[in-house]
C-alpha positions as CSV (number, residue, x, y, z in Angstrom):
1,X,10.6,-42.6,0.2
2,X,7.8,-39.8,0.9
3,X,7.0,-39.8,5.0
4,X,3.5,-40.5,5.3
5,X,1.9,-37.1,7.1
6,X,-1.8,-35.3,6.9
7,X,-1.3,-32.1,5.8
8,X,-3.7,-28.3,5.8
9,X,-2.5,-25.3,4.4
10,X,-3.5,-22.2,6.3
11,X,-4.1,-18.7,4.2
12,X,-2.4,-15.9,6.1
13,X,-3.9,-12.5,5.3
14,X,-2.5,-9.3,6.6
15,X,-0.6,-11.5,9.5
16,X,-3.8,-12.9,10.4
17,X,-4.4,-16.9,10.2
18,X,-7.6,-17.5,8.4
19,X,-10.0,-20.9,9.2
20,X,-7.5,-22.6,12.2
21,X,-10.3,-23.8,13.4
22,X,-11.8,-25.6,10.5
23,X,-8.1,-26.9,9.2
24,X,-8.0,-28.3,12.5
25,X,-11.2,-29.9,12.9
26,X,-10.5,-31.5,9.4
27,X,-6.8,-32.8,10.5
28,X,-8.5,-34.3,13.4
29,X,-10.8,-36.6,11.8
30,X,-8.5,-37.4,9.2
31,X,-6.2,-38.2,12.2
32,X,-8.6,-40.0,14.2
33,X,-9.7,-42.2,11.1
34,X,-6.0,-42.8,9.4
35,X,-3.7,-42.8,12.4
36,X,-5.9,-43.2,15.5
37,X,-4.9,-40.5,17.3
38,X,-7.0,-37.3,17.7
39,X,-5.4,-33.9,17.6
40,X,-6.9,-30.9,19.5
41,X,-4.9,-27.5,19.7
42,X,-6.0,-24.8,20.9
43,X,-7.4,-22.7,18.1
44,X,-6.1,-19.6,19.1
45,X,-2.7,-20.7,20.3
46,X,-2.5,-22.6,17.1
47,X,-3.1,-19.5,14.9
48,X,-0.8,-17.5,17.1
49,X,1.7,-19.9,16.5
50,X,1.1,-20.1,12.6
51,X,1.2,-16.1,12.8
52,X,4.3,-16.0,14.6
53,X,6.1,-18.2,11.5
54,X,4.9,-16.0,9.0
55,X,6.0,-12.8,10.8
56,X,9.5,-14.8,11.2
57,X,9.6,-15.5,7.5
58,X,9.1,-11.7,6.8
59,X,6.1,-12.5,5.0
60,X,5.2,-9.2,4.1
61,X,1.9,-7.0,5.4
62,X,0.7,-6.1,2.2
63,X,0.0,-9.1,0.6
64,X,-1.2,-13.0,1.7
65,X,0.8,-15.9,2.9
66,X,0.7,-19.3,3.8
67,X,1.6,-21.9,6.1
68,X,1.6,-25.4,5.7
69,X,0.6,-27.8,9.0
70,X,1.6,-31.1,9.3
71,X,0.4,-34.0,11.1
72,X,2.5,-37.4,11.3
73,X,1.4,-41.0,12.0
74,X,3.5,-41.1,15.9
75,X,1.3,-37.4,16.2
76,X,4.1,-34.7,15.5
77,X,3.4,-31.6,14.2
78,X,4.4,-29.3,12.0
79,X,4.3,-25.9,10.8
80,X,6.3,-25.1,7.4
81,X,6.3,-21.7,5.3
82,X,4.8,-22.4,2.0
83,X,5.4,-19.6,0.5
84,X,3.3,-15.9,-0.2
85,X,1.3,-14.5,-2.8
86,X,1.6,-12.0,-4.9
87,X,-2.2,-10.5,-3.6
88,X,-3.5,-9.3,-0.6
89,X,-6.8,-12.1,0.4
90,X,-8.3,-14.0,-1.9
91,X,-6.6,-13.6,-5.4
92,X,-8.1,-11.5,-7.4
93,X,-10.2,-13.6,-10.4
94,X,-10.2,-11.3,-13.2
95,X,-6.8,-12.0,-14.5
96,X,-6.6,-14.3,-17.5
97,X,-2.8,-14.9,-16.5
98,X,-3.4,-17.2,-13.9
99,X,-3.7,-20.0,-16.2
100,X,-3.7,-19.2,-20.0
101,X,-4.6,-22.4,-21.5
102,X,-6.2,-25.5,-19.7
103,X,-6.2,-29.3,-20.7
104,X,-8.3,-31.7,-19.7
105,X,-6.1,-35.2,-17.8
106,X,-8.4,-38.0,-16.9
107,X,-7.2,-40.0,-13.8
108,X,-8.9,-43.6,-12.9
109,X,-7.3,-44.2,-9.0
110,X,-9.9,-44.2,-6.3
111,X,-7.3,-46.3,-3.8
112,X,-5.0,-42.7,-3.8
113,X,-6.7,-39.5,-4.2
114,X,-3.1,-38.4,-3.8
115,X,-2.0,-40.1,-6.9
116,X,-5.2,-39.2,-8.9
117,X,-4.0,-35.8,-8.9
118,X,-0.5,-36.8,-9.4
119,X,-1.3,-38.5,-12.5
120,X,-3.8,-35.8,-13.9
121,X,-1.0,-33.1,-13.6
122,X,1.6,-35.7,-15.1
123,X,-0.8,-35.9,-18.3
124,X,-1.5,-32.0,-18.3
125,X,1.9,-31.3,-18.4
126,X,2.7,-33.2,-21.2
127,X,-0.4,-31.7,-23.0
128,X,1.3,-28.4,-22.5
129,X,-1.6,-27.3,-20.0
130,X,-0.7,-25.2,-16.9
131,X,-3.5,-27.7,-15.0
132,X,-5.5,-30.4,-15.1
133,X,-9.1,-30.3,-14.7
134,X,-9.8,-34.4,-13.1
135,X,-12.6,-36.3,-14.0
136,X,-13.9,-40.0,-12.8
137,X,-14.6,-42.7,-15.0
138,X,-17.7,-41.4,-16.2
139,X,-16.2,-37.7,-17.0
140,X,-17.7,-36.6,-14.3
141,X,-15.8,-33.1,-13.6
142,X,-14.3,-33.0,-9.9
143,X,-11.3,-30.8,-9.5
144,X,-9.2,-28.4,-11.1
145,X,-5.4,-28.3,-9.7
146,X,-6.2,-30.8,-7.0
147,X,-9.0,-28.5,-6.0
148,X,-12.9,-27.7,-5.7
149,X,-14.4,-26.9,-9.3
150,X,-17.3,-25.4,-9.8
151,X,-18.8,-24.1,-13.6
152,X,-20.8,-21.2,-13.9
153,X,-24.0,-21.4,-16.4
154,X,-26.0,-17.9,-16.2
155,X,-26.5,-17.3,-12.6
156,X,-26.2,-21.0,-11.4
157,X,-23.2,-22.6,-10.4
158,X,-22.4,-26.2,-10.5
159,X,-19.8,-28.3,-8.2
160,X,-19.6,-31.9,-7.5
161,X,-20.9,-33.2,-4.4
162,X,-17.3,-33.9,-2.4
163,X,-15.8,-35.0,0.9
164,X,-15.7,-31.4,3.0
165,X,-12.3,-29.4,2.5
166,X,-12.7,-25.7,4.8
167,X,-11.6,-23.8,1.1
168,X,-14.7,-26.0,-0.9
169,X,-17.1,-25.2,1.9
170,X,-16.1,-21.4,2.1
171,X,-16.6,-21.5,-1.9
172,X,-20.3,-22.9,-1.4
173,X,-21.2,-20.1,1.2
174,X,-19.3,-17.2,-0.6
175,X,-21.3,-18.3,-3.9
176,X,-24.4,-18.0,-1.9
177,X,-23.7,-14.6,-0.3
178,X,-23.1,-13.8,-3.7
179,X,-26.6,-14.1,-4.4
180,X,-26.1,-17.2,-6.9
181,X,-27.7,-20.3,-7.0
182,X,-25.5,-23.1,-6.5
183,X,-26.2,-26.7,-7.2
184,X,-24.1,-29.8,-6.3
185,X,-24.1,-31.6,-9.4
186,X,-21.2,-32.2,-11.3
187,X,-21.0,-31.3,-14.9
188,X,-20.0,-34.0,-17.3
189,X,-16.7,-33.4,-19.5
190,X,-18.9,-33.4,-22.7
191,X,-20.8,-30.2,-21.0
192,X,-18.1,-28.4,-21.1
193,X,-18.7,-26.3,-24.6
194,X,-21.4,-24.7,-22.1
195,X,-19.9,-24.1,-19.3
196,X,-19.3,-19.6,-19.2
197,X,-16.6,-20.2,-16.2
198,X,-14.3,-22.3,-14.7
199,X,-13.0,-21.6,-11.0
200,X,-12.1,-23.5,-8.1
201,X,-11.1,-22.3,-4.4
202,X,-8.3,-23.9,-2.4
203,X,-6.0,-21.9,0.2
204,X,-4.8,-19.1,-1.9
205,X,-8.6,-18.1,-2.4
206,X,-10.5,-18.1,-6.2
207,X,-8.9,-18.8,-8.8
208,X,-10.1,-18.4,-12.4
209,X,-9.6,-20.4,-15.4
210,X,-9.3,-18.1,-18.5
211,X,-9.0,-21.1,-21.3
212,X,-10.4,-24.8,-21.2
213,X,-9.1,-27.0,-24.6
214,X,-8.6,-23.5,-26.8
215,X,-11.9,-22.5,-25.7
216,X,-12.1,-18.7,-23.9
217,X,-13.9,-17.9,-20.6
218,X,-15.4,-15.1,-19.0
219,X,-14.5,-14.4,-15.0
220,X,-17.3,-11.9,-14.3
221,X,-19.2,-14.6,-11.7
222,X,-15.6,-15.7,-10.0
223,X,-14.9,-12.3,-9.3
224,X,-17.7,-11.7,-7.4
225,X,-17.7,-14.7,-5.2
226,X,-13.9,-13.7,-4.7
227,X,-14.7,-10.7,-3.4
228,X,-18.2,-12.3,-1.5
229,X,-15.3,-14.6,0.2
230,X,-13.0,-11.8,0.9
231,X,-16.4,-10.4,3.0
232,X,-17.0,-13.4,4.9
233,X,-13.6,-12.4,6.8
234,X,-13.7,-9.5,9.1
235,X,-11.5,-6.8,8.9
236,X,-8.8,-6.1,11.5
């Protein structure tokens, strides 16, 4: 059996924790709401902490890392190494690698977001995809990999309206000081013949869809709000 815990995963760039703060304040009210007990580190400590686990998993200097933090019902915590990436910051959109072909998986389960995404990865697999792209019961588009999509049309970008996540509400600001207009409005899976791009942002940064169902996309807009997020941090 899976132990129940809340969970944030913590981007570590150049042995720096990014967004504590915000993961945080997010485990917190999911805490406060699920468990009924609040949780209140100190944000430094906490990031010191996180950086200190990194540095002791040799993450190396040149490139980004990431931490996952864990919150159980009694109020333990957490800190696991989740691994690095192969680029330094936010990944670097332009390469058609990261997934080659896409596929859409339609998941019905509102009770367990957790097993939405479960199930749309189950049915992209089996479609051969490298991720699903989720939808609600009226094809709605809502996530891509478990996390915030947005479409690009021209110089307007489109993402559903969604509970906060800190990655989702980074996106929004870095597509801003990107000088695009975004709107929160969710394309519908019929739209997607029309859609130029295909992104979403979790904790590894921007990522880039290069195919949806055989059909080719450009990454010209994700790489600018990649490197637009990259400038929201300041460098050390």
């Amino acid at each position: 059996m899976t132990e129940l815990c809340l969970y944030q995963t913590v981007h570590v760039a150049r042995g720096r924790a990014r967004n504590v703060a915000a993961h945080a304040a997010l485990l917190d009210a999911a805490s406060r709401a699920l468990f009924g007990r609040s949780y209140a580190p100190d944000p430094a400590r906490l990031a010191a902490r996180i950086e200190a686990l990194a540095a002791a998993e040799r993450y190396p200097a040149g490139v980004s890392g990431f931490v996952r933090l864990e919150l159980t019902p009694e109020g333990g915590e957490r800190l696991l190494a989740a691994g690095i990436s192969l680029y330094d910051g936010c990944i670097p959109s332009a390469l058609p690698m990261v997934f080659g072909a896409l596929q859409l998986a339609l998941a019905y389960c509102w009770t367990n977001l957790v097993a939405a995404e479960l199930l749309a990865a189950r049915l992209a697999a089996l479609r051969g995809a490298a991720a699903a792209v989720r939808c609600d019961a009226e094809e709605r588009l809502l996530t891509a990999d478990g996390a915030p999509l947005f479409a690009v049309r021209g110089h307007t970008v489109y993402t559903a309206p969604a509970p906060a996540s800190v990655e989702g509400c980074l996106a929004r600001e870095a597509v801003r000081a990107a000088g695009l207009t975004l709107r929160e409005e969710p394309l519908r899976r019929r739209e997607l013949p029309r859609a130029e791009e295909l992104f979403y942002a979790d904790h590894r940064g921007i990522t880039a869809l290069s195919r949806c169902d055989g059909q080719p996309l450009m990454t010209l807009v994700a790489e600018r709000v990649a490197e637009a997020l990259e400038g929201l941090f300041p460098k050390k």
